[in-house]
C-alpha positions in Angstrom: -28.9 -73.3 -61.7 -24.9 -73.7 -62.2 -22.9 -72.1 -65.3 -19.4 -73.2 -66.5 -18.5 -72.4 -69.9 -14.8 -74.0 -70.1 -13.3 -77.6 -69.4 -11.8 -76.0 -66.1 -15.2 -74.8 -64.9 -16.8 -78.3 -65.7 -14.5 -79.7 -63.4 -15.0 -77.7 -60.8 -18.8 -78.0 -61.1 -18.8 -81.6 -61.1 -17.0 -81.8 -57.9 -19.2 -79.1 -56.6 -22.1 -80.7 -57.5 -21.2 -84.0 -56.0 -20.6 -82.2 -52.7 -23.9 -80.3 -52.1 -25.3 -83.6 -53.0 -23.7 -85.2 -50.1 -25.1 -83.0 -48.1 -28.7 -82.3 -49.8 -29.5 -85.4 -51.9 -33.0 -83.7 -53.1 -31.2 -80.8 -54.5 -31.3 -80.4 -58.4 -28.4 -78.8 -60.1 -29.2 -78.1 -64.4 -27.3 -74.9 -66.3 -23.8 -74.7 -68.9 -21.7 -77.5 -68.3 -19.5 -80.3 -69.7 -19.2 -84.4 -69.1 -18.1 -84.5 -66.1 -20.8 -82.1 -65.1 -23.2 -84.7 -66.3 -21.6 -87.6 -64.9 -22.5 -85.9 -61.6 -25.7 -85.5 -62.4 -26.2 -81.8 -63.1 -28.9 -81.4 -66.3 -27.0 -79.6 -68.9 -29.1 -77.6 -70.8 -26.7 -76.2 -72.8 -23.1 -78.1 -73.3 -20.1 -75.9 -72.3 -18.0 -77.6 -75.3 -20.1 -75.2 -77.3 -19.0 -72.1 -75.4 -15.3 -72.1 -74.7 -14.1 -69.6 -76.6 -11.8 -66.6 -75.7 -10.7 -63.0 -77.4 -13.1 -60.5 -78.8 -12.4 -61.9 -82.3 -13.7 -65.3 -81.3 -16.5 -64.2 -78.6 -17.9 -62.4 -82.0 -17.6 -65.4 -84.4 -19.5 -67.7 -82.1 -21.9 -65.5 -81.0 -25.3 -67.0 -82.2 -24.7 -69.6 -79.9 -23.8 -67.8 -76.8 -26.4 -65.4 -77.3 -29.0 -68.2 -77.7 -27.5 -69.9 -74.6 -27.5 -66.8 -72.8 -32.0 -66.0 -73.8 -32.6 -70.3 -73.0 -31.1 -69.4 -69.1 -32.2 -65.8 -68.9 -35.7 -67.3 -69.2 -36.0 -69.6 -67.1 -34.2 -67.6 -64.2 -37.3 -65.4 -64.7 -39.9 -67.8 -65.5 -38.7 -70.5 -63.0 -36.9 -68.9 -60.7 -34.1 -71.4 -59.0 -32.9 -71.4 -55.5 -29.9 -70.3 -56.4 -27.1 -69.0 -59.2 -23.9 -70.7 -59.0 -21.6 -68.5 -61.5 -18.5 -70.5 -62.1 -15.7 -68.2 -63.9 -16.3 -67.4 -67.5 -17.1 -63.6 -67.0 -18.1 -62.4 -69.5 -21.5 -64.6 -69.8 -21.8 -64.9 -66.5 -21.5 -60.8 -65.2 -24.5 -60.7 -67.6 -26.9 -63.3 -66.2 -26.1 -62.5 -62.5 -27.3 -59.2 -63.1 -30.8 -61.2 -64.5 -30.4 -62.9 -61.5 -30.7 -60.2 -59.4 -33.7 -58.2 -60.5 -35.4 -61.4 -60.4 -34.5 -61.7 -56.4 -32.4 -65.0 -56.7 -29.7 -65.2 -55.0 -26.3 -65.4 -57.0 -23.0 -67.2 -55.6 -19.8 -66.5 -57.8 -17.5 -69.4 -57.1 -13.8 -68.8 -59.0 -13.3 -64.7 -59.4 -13.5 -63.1 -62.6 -9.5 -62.0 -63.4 -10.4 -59.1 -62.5 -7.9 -58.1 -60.5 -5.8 -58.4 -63.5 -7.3 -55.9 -66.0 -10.3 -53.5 -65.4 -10.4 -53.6 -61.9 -13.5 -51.3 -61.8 -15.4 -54.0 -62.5 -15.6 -55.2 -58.8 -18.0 -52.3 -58.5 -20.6 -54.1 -60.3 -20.2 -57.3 -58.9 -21.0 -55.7 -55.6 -24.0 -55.1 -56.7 -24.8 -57.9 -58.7 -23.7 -60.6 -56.6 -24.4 -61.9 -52.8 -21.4 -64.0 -52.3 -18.2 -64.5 -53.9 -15.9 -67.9 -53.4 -13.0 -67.3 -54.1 -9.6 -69.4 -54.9 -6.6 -67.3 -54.9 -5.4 -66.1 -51.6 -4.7 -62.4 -52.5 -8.3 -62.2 -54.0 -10.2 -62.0 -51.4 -8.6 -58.5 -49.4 -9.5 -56.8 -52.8 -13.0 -58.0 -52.6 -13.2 -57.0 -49.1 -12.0 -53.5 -49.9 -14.9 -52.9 -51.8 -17.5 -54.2 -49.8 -18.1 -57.7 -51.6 -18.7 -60.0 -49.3 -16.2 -63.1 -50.2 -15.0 -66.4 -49.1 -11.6 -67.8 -49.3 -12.4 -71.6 -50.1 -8.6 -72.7 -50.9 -8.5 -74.1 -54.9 -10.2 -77.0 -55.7 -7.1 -78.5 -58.1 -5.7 -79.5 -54.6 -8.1 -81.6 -53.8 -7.8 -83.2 -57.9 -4.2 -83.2 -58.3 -2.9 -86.4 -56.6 -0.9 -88.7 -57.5 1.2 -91.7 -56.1 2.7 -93.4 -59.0 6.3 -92.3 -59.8 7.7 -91.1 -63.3 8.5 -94.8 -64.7 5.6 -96.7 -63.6 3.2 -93.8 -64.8 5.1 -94.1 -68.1 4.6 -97.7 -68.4 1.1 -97.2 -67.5 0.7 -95.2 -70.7 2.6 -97.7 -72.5 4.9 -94.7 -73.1 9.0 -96.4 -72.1 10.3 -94.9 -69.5 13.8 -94.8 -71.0 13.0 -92.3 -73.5 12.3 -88.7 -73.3 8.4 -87.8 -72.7 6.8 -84.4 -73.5 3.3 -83.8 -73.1 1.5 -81.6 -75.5 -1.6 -79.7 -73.7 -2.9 -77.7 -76.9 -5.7 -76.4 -74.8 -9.3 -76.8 -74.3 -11.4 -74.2 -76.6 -11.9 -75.6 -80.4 -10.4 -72.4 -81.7 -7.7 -72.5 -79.2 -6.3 -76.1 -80.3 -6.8 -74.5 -83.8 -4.8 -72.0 -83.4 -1.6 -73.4 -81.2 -1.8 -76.8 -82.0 0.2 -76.4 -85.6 2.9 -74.7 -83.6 3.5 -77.1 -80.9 3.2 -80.1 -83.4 6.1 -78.0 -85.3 8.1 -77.5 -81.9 7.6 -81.3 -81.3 9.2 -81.8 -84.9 12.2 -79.7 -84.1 12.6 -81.7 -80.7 12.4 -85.3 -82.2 15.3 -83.9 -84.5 17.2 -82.8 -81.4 16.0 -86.0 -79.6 15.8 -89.3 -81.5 13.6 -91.8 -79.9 11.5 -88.9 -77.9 7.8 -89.5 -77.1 4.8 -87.4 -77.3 1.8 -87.8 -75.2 -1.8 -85.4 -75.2 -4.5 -85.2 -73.5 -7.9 -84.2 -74.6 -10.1 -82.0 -73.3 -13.6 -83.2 -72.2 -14.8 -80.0 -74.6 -13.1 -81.4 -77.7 -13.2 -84.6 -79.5 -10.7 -86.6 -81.7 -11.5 -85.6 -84.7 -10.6 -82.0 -83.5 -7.1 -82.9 -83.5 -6.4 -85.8 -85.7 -6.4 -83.7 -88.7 -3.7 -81.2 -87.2 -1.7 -83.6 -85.8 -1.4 -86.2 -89.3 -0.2 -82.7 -90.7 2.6 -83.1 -88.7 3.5 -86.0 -89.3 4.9 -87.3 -85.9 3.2 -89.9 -83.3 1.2 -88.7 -80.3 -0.2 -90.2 -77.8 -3.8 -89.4 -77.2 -5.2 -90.0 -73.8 -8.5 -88.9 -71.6 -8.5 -90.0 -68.7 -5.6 -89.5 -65.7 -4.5 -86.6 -66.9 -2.5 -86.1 -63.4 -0.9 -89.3 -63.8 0.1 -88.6 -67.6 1.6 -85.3 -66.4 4.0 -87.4 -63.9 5.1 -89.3 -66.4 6.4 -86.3 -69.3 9.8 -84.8 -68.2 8.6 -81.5 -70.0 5.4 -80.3 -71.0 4.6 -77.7 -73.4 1.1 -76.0 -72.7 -0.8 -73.2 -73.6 -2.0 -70.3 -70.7 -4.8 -71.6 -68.2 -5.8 -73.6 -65.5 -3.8 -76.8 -66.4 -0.6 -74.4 -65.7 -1.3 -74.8 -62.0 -1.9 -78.8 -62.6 1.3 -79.1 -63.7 3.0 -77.0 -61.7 1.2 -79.4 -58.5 2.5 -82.3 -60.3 5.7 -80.8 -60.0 6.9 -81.4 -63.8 8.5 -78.3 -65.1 6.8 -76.8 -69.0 7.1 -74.0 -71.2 3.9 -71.7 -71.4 2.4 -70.7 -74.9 -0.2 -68.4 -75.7 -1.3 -66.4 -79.2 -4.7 -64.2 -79.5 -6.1 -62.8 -82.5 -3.7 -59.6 -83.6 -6.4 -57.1 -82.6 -7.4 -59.3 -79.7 -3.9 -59.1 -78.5 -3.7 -55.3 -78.5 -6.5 -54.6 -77.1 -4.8 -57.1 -74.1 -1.7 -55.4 -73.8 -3.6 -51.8 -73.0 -6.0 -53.8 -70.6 -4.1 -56.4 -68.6 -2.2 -55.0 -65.3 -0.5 -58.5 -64.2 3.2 -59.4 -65.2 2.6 -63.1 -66.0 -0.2 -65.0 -68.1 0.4 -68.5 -66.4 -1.4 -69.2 -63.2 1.1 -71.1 -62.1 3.5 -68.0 -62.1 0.8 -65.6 -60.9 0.4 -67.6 -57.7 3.8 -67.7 -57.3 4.4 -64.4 -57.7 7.2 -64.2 -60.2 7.9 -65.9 -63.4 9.3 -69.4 -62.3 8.6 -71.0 -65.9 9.3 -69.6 -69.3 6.5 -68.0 -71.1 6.2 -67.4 -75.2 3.6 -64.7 -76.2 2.4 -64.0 -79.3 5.6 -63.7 -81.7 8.1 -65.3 -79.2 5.3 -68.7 -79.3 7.3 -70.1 -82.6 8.9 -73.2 -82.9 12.2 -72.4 -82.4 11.4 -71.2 -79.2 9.7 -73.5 -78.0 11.7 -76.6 -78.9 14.6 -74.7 -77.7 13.4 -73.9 -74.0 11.9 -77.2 -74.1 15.3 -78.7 -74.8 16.9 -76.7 -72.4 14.3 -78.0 -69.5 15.5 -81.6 -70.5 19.9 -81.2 -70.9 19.8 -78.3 -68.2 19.9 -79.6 -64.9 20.5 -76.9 -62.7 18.1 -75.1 -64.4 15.4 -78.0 -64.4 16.2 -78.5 -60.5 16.0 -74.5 -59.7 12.6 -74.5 -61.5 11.4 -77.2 -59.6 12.3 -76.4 -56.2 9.9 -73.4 -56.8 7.1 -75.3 -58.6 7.2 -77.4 -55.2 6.5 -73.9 -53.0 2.8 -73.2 -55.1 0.9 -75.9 -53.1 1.3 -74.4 -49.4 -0.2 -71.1 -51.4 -3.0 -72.3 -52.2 -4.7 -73.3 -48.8 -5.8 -76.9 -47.3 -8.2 -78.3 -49.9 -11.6 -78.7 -49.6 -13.0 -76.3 -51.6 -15.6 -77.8 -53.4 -17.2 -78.8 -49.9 -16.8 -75.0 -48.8 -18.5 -73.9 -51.8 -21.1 -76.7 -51.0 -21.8 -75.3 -47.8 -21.9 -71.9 -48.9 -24.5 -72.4 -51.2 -26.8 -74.2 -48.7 -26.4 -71.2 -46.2 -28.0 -69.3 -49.1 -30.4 -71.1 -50.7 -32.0 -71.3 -46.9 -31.1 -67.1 -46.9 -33.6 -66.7 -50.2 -36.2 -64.3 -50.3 -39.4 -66.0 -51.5 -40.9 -63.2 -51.4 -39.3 -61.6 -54.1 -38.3 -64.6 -55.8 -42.4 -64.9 -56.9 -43.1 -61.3 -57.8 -39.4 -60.5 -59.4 -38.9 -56.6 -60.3 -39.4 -56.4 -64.6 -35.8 -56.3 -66.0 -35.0 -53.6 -68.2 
């Protein structure tokens, strides 16, 4: 069984899945996933497109179809019984089913920590107990699991295997029928429904403020295998600018914007690989957002910055994620050239932080080592669950 709630996770599982397939072509991989999950042949049960949410605010608003996703897989890990639990990310779903997992003797393997090293570190107590094997992605993550006992893989991060691209900034433009002549920002609203709800408006308004600054500037978006066009077209009409909406080659796209404006997550890091600078945007719920600030230990919400270990591109919270920010940073990225050169330069020094690449194989490998490690046994007569 294999869980990812979010676009990122889908990803991940896809090429996951496609690994330990390669080496196991009888295995059978069904759980939470996404399209690409499906393209590799993993039987969703449950679509992830349903489940990317984030905040307390919006974890409660969707909750009827979490909590019936959560009773469809607690079942069958009790009933059925699979070889193994592949957790990808999404915590809060996932710290709960492991714990299933457990009394029910199947083996769990966490692939892509829980943040937890960011806010309520305490939490790494339970996952010692709940779970046999993390994989991590983030070098600095895997001393803290090793303090407490967890036993944990670094597996380097599977984006560097993803992120590659050999066209340059003009041909990928042209290949988008985008001219290369002209400005090019990408918009990345994210890829959670209620996300793109929220932030889109505000980066279509930024957009607005930039085609003022910049006559003849082009937007291009990409959209998330989690949403469809309908999600967006509404939002962006009330614009009222053109955007260009693409699926597919997102890494290519991202080569061919000069700036990108995107909200916090994985597709920081992307970027940042592809080497094109962006301004980072995020707004939560008020009381979702408060609740953050008391919680959250970490100086920066982009990934791309928390890898690097400082703030190397601008990010907007909250208030500061208005317009006029945004355009304006935006603007500065595309007139400023020592500043667009000194950002970067350090955009260029994330890759040789993040390990040699192959992680989905790792991962593939780890998860044959313990499906062969299960405990029949207990496995067929699982302890009751409380």
């Amino acid at each position: 069984m294999i869980v990812a709630g979010e676009a990122s996770g889908d990803i991940y599982g896809a090429d996951l899945a496609c690994e330990a397939l390669k080496l196991d072509p009888n295995l059978h991989f069904f759980g939470i996933g996404g399209a690409r999950m499906r393209e590799a042949g993993v039987e969703t049960l449950v679509d992830s497109s349903d489940m990317a949410v984030v905040g307390l605010v919006e974890v409660i608003k969707h909750f009827d179809v979490i909590s019936s996703a959560f009773r469809k897989l607690k079942q069958i890990v009790l009933n059925d019984s699979p070889d193994l639990l592949i957790l990808i990310d999404y915590p809060g779903f996932n710290m709960r089913l492991a714990k299933v997992a457990k009394k029910a003797g199947v083996k769990v393997l966490y692939y892509i920590s829980p943040q937890i090293w960011a806010w309520r570190q305490g939490r790494v107590k339970k996952i010692a107990r709940i779970v046999d094997h993390m994989a991590v992605i983030l070098p600095f993550e895997a001393p803290f699991y090793q303090q407490a006992g967890v036993p944990v893989t670094f597996v380097g991060h599977p984006m560097l295997d993803l992120v590659n691209v050999t066209l340059g900034r003009s041909s990928a433009a042209t290949s988008f029928n985008l001219d290369p002549s002209r400005k090019i920002v990408g918009l990345f609203p994210g890829s959670r429904r209620n996300e793109t709800e929220r932030l889109l408006p505000v980066i279509i308004a930024a957009a607005g403020k930039l085609r003022e600054q910049f006559p003849g500037i082009q937007f291009i978006l990409p959209l998330a295998s989690t949403l469809n066009e309908e999600d967006i077209v509404p939002l962006l009409a009330a614009g009222n600018i053109d955007v260009t909406i693409t699926r597919d080659r997102i890494h290519d796209m991202i080569r061919a914007c000069d700036a990108v404006i995107s909200v916090s997550g994985t597709v920081t890091l992307e970027i940042a690989l592809v080497g094109t600078p962006m301004v980072i945007i995020y707004k939560l719920s008020p009381l979702t957002y408060q609740l953050a600030k008391r919680l959250v230990k970490v100086n920066n919400i982009g990934l791309c910055n928390i890898v690097a270990g400082e703030t190397v591109v601008q990010e907007l919270i909250q208030d500061q994620a208005n317009p006029a920010a945004i355009a304006a940073e935006v603007g500065r990225l595309l007139t400023d050239h020592t500043y667009l050169a000194t950002i970067t330069g350090k955009l260029g020094e994330i890759r040789a932080k993040l390990g040699r690449g192959g992680a989905s194989a790792h991962v593939a490998r780890l998860a044959l080592t313990l499906c062969s490690q299960r405990d029949d046994t207990t496995a067929r007569h699982p302890e009751s669950p409380q």
